[in-house]
N, C-alpha and C positions, 0 to 999 in steps of 0.2 A: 770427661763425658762428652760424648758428641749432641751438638744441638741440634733436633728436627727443627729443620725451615717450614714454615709455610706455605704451602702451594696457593698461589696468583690465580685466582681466577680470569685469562683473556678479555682486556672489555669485549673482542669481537664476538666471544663467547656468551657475553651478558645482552650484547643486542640480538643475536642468533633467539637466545633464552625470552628475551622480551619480548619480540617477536611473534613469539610463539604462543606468547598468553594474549597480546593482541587479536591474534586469528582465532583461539578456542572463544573470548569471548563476544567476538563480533560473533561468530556463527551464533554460539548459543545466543546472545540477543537479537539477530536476525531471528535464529528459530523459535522463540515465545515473543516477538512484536504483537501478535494479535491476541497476547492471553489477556484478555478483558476481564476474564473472571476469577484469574488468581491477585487477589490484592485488598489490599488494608482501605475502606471505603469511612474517612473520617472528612466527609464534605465532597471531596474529590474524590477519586480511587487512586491509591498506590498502590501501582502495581510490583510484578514480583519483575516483570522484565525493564521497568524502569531502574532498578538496583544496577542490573548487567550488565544496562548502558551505561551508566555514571564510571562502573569499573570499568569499560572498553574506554571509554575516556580519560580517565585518569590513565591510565598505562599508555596513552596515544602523549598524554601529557609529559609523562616521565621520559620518553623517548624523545620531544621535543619538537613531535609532529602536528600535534593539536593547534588551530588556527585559527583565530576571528576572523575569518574574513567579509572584509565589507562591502557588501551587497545592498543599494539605494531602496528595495522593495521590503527587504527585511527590515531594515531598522524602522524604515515607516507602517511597516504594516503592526514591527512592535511597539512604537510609539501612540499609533492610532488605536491600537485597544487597549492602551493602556490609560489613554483618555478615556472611552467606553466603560473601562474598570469603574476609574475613580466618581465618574457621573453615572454609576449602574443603577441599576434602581433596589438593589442591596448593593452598598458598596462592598462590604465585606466580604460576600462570596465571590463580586465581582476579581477583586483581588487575588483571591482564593484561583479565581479562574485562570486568569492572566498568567500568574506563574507556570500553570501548564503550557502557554503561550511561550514563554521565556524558556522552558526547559527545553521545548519541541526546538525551539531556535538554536540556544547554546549545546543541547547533548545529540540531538539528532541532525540537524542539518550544517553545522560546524563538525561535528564529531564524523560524521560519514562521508564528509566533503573533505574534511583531511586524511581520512582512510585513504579513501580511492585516489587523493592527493599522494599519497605517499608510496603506496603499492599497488598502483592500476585501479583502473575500470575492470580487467580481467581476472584480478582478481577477487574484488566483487561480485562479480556475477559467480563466480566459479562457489562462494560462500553462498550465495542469494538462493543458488540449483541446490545444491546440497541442502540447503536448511526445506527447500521443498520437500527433496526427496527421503529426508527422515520425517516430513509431517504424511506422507502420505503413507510410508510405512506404519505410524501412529493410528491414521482414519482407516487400514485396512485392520490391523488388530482390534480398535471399536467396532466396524462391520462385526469381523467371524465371532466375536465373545457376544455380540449382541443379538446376530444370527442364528449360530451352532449351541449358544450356550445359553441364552438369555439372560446374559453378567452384564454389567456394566462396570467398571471402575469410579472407585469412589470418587474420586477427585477428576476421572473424564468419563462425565456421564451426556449420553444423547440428547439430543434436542427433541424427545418423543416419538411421533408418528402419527400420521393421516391417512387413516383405511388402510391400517398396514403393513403403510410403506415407513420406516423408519428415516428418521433423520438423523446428520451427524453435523455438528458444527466444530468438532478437534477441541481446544481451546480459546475459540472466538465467542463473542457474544449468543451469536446465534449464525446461522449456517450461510444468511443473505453478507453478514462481515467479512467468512472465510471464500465464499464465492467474488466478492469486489474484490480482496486482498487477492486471490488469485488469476484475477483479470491481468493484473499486472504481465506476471510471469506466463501466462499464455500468449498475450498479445507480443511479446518480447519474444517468444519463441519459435509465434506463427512467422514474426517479421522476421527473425533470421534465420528460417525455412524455408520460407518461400522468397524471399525478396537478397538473403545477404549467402542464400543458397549452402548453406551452412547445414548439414545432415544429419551432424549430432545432436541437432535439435529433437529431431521428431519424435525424440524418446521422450523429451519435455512433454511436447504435445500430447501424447497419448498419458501419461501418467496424468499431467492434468485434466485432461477430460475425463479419466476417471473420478479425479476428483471433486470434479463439477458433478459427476454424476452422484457419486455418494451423498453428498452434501443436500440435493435435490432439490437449492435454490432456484425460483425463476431469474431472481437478479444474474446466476449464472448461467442461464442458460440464452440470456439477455445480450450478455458478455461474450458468449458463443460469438452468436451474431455478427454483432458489432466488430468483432475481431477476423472474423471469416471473412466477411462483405467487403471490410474497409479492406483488408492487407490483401485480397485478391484485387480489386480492384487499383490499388498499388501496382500490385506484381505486373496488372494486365498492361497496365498504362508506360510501362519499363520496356525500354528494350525490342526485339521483334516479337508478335505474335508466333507465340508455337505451338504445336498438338498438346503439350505439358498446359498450356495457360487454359486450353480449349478444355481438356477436358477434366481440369481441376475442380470446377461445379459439381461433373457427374459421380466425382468422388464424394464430396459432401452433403450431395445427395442421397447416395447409398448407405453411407456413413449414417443417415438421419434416421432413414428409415432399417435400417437395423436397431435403432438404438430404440424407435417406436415399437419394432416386432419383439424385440425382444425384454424390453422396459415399459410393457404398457401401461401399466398403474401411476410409472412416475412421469408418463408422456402426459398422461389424461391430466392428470393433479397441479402437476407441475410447469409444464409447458404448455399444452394446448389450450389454457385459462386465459392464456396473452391473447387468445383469436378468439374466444369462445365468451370471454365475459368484457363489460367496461375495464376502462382504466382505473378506474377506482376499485372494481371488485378483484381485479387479478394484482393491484398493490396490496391487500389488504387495507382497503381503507383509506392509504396515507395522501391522497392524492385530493380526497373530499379535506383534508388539514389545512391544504395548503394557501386556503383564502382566508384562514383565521392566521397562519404567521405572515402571510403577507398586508395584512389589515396591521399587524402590531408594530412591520417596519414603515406603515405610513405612517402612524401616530410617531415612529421616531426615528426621521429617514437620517441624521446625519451621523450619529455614533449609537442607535440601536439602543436597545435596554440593558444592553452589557452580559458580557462574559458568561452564562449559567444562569442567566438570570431571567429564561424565557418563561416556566413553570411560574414565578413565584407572582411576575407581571401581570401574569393574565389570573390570579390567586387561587393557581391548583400547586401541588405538589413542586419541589425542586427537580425532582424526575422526570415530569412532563414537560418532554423536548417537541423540536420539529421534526418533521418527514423528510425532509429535503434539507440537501447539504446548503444549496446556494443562496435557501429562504432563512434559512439557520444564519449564516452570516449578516444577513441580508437583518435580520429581525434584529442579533443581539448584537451586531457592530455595526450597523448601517451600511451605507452606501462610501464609505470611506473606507473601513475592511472590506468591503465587496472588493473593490475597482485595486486594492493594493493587495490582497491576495491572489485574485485571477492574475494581479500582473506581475506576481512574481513567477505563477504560472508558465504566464504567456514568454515571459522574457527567456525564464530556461528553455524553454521549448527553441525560440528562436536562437538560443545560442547554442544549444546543440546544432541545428542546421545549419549553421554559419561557420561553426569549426569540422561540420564532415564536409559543405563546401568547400574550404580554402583548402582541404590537406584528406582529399578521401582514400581512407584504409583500411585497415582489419579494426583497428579500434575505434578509429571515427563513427565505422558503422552501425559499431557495437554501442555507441551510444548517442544515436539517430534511430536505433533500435529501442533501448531506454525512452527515447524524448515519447517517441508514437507509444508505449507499453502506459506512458505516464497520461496521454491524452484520453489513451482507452480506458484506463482507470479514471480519470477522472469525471470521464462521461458516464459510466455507471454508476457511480459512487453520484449521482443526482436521483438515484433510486431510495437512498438512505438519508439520515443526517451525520454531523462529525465531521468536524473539521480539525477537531481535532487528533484526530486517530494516528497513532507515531509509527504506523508502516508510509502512510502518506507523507509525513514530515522525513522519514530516511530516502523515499524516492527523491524529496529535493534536493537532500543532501547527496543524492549519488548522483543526481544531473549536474548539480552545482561542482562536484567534486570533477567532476570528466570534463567541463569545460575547464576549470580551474588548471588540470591537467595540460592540457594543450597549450594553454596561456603561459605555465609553465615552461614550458620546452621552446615555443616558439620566442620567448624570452633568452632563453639560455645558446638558442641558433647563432 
């Protein structure tokens, strides 16, 4: 009798295959990062798209690519709240909290930093577009069923309406979450449309501001702004003046007021409230907060009342947070998380600039594109609270990852 052999599966075959489950899973956890409301809430919320980073991880792990790397901001900024933990004013949720702290560090920003370590920044981004461009397909299906039909999906139901106009927040918290999260990727789009002159962008741009529109956050429309103002003012300051720079206003101009002629309910509602009422009334509120979190980080300016522990401080609810991202740090980790967070910040920032100075190209640009997308998000995201929110912990991880990159190479020169 003749013996069948066994067919060998190719290791190069098994890395091909590995590979492969790397990129379905970063995508899909790129594309539920902002699901806030899918998740097991026993203290903390576990969420459903924390699972599908652990497995992007672990498979980043098997392949041999996954990497602590040591970074003097992180380890102190986890060190410092984990002082803040232990002296919380619940220790125990303190704790409880902290680990979120620990996970955003080991699975998002080592986990993303070794991605883009191992397979580009362009590839990245090309994952980061796409997971866009299947949420926006997601928030026009919520439009026309909530529109045409007046269904909503069990599991993705609207954020209601005001005089209605409908809101959509996709799977974010609420619509002001999916409008900051999207600041990102506009401001990244505007910057390498107008500034890195890259014209496949503009499909970005336009799908996003639909999305902004949908959504019909002022936080987005805030983000608009900020992202228009600053990157033309970029563009302008580059290079020679030309009829392109000159009359790139009278576009956003026109641009504005179409979207007033044509969107009046959600110009009135939504956006004319920034000119038309206070700061505090066009916040909803959050803004009259911000002297009671700032009274709780005087009472405990060097390590804050700790991790989660701002509700129970002041003896309302554990749910009862701040308005404001940098008054949130500011209250429950003092001034010790302030100044080590911002400068983990500040320092990606600056090392993106410093690796597309020394070596400017297609990729350097592409993330001096990222460092600005990160500045403009993090500028609006002072609209809100959450600092801990793990689309913002993967942005470090993708800054961290692109410089890492370069370090890489210029190493290996």
């Amino acid at each position: 009798m003749e013996t069948v052999k066994s067919k060998r599966i190719p290791i190069s075959q098994v890395k091909v295959n590995l590979d492969l489950f790397i990129h379905i899973f970063c995508f899909i956890s790129v594309l539920l990062i902002g699901a806030d409301r899918w998740g097991l809430n026993i203290g903390v919320n576990l969420r459903l798209d924390q699972l599908f980073l652990i497995i992007f991880v672990i498979l980043l792990a098997i392949k041999g690519q996954y990497r602590l790397y040591f970074n003097v901001w992180i380890v102190l900024f986890a060190c410092s709240s984990l002082i803040s933990a232990v002296f919380a004013f619940d220790t125990t949720r303190g704790l409880i909290f902290w680990l979120s702290v620990f996970y955003n560090i080991v699975i998002l920003i080592f986990g993303f930093a070794s991605y883009v370590r191992t397979y580009g920044l362009k590839k990245m981004i090309s994952v980061l577009r796409l997971s866009f461009y299947v949420q926006f397909a997601v928030l026009l299906l919520q439009l026309l069923l909530k529109v045409a039909f007046g269904y909503e999906l069990p599991f993705l139901p609207s954020y209601g309406s005001v005089e209605d106009v409908f809101r959509f927040q996709l799977w974010f918290y609420e619509p002001s979450y999916l409008a900051t999260y999207l600041t990102f990727w506009f401001a990244l789009s505007v910057f390498m449309f107008l500034i890195a002159k890259d014209k496949n962008y503009l499909k970005d741009i336009v799908v996003c501001l639909a999305m902004f529109l949908i959504s019909t956050s002022t936080t987005g429309f805030v983000g608009i702004m900020l992202v228009f103002v600053s990157a033309y003012l970029i563009w302008f300051a580059s290079g020679r003046i030309t009829l392109k720079k000159i009359l790139f206003p009278l576009a956003v101009i026109l641009l504005f007021l179409a979207f007033v002629l044509i969107f009046p309910s959600v110009y009135e509602l939504f956006f004319a409230r920034l000119f038309k009422m206070s700061l505090n009334e066009s916040s909803g509120g959050r803004v009259a907060l911000w002297a009671e979190t700032f009274g709780v980080f005087k009472e405990n300016v060097l390590f804050g009342v700790g991790p989660g522990n701002y509700g129970l401080y002041l003896g309302e609810d554990a749910g009862y947070v701040p308005t404001n991202v940098t008054l949130d740090i500011l209250a429950t980790l003092g001034i010790s998380g302030f100044i080590l967070f911002y400068g983990l910040t500040l320092s990606l920032l600056v090392g993106c600039v410093k690796v597309y100075k020394k070596n400017p190209n297609a990729d350097t640009r592409l993330l001096l594109a990222c460092a600005y997308a990160l500045l403009c998000f993090t500028i609006v995201l002072q609209a809100n609270q959450g600092y801990l929110r793990l689309y913002h912990w993967m942005f470090f991880g993708l800054l961290w990852g692109g410089v890492l990159k370069y370090v890489k190479k210029k190493t290996k020169s």
